[in-house]
N, C-alpha and C positions, 0 to 999 in steps of 0.2 A: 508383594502387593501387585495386584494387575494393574497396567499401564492401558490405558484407551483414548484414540484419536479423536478430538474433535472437530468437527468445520463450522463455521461459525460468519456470520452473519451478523453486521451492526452501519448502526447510525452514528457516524464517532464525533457527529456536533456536539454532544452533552458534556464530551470525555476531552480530558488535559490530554491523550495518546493512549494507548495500546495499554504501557508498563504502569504499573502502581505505582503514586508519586504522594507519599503520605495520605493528608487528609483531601486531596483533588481527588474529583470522580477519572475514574477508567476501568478502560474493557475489562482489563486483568482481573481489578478488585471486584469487579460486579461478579465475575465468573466463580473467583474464590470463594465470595460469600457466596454463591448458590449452591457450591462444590459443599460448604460445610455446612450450610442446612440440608444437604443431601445425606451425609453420609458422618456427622456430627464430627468432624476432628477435622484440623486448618490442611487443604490440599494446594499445593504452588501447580498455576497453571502456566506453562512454557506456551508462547505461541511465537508462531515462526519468523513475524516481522512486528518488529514494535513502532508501527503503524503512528503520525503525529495526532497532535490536536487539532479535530473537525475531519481530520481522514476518514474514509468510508472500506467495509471489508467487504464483499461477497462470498468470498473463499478464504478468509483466514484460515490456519490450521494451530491444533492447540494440542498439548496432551496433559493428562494427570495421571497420578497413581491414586487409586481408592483403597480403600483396608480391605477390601473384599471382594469378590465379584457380582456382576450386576446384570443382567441382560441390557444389549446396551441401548436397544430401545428404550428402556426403563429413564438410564440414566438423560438421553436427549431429553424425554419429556420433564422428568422430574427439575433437570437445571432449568427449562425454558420455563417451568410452572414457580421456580423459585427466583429466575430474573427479572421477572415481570415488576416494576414498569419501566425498567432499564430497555430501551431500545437495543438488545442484542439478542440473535435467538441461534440456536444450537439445531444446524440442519441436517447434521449423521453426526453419530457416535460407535467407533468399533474399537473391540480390544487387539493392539499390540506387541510385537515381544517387545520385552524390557531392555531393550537397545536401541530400541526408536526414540529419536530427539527430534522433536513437532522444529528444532529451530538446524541444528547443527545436520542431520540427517537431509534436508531439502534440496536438492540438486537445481532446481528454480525456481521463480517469483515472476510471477506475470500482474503487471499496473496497468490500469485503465484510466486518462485523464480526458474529459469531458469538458468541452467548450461549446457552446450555445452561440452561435455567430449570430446577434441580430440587434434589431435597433430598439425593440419593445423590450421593457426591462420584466424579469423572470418573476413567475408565482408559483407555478406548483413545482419549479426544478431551484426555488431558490434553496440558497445551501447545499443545492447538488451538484454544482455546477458554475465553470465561472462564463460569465456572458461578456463577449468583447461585441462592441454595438458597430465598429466599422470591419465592412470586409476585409478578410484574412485571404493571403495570397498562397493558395495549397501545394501550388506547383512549388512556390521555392522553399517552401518550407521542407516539402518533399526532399528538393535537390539537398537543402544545408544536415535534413538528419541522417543522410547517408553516412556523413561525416563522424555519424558517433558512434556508427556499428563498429565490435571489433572489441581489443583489449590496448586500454590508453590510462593514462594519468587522467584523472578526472578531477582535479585540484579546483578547477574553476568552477563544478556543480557540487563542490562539496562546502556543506556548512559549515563555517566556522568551528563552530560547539560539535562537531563531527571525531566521535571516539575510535574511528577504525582506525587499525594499526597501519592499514597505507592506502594512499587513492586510488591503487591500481584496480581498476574492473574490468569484467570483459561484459559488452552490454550485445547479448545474441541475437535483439529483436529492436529495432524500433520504424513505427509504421503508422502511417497517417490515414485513416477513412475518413471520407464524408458524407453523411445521409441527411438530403435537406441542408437545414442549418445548423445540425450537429455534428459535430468535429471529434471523433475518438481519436487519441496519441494512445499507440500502444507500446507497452518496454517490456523484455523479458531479461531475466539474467539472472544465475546464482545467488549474485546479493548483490545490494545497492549501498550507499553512501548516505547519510544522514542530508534528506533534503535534496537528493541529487535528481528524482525525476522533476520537481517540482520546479527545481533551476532550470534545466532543460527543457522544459515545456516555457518557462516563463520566457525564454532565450530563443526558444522559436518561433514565439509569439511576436517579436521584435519583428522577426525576420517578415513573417507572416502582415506584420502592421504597416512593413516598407520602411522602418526605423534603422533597418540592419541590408545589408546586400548580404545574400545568403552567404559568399564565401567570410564573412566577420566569425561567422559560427566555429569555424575547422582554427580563426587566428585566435577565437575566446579561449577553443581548449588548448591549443596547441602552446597559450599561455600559460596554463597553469598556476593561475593567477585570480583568486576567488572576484576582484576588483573587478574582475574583465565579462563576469557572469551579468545578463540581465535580469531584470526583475523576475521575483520568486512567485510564482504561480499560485496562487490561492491553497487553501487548503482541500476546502469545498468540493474541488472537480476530481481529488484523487481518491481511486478505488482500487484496493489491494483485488484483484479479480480470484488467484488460486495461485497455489503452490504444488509443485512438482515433488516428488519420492520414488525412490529407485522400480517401485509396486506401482505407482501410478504416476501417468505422465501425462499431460493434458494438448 
């Protein structure tokens, strides 16, 4: 059976998360069913990050195996022709060998979280975004994420309900822009912890609010101690941006 990559594109307000969770709407199940009115017999779609409920993807990455081969134009158009009105849309599709794993295969995961720093409350970015209405302090915000680059115990950004086998992460990237009163946090790394940018963003936003003196940041982790985490970042502002493979690195 050919195996083919996809990237994939959604609005995950609609959706309970990424993974299929019974009778709850998600990415997965929308994609399966477009996969079997495609090609008539049930296809499990693997995607690389199982993304929460209200998260957003730009660059997910997904694969399936089909019974047959397809041109894979064909296949992008025909899923996106059969997930309609599910906000999710399928923007390449290429065939792979059958050793590629859309999840186990990915060498990185690049997040994008979005803050709206303003005092007027949001219309057309609402649910894309979380809005804090007093200024945010960038410089120390700056200074306390230095503290998270690198490979640490990350016990205090990890969820509770967090099934990885240890908290140990190595996090490659993390980086503050600001344009106007838009505020991107950007994280990169192999793999994250259930909940763990969202902690971290929420925990800089302290910082950022003057609720926290930036060095609290380096004592929260250095606790290892979920208690010690601040408030948990909306769902809203996080955007799975792309994923990395040995073939393409972004």
């Amino acid at each position: 059976m050919p195996r083919y990559r996809l990237w994939i594109e959604y609005d995950g307000g609609p959706f309970a998360g990424w993974q299929r969770q019974g009778q709850l709407p998600s990415v997965q199940a929308s994609l399966e069913r477009a996969a079997l009115a495609l090609c008539g017999m049930p296809c499990e779609v693997i995607g690389a990050g199982r993304t929460d409920s209200g998260v957003h993807a730009l660059g997910q990455c997904a694969h399936l195996d089909l019974p047959k081969s397809y041109v894979p134009a064909k296949i992008r158009d025909a899923l996106n022709a059969f997930l309609r009105p599910d906000p999710v849309a399928v923007l390449h599709a290429e065939e792979v060998s059958a050793d590629f794993h859309a999840r186990f295969s990915a060498i990185a995961r690049h997040y994008r979280y979005r803050i709206i720093n303003r005092r007027s409350p949001l219309t057309l970015e609402t649910n894309r975004a979380w809005r804090l209405a007093r200024p945010l302090d960038l410089a120390a915000m700056r200074e306390a994420a230095a503290d998270l680059r690198g490979r640490h115990d990350f016990s205090t950004f990890r969820d509770s309900q967090c099934q990885a086998d240890s908290p140990i992460r190595t996090l490659d990237r993390v980086e503050i822009h600001a344009e106007g009163n838009e505020i991107h946090l950007c994280f990169s790394a192999r793999s994250f912890l259930h909940r763990q940018v969202r902690s971290m963003v929420g925990s800089l936003a302290e910082i950022g609010l003057g609720r926290w003196p930036p060095e609290a940041l380096r004592e929260a982790l250095e606790a290892r101690d979920r208690t010690r985490c601040g408030q948990v970042a909306p769902a809203c502002g996080l955007y799975l941006i792309s994923v990395d493979y040995p073939d393409i690195v972004r």
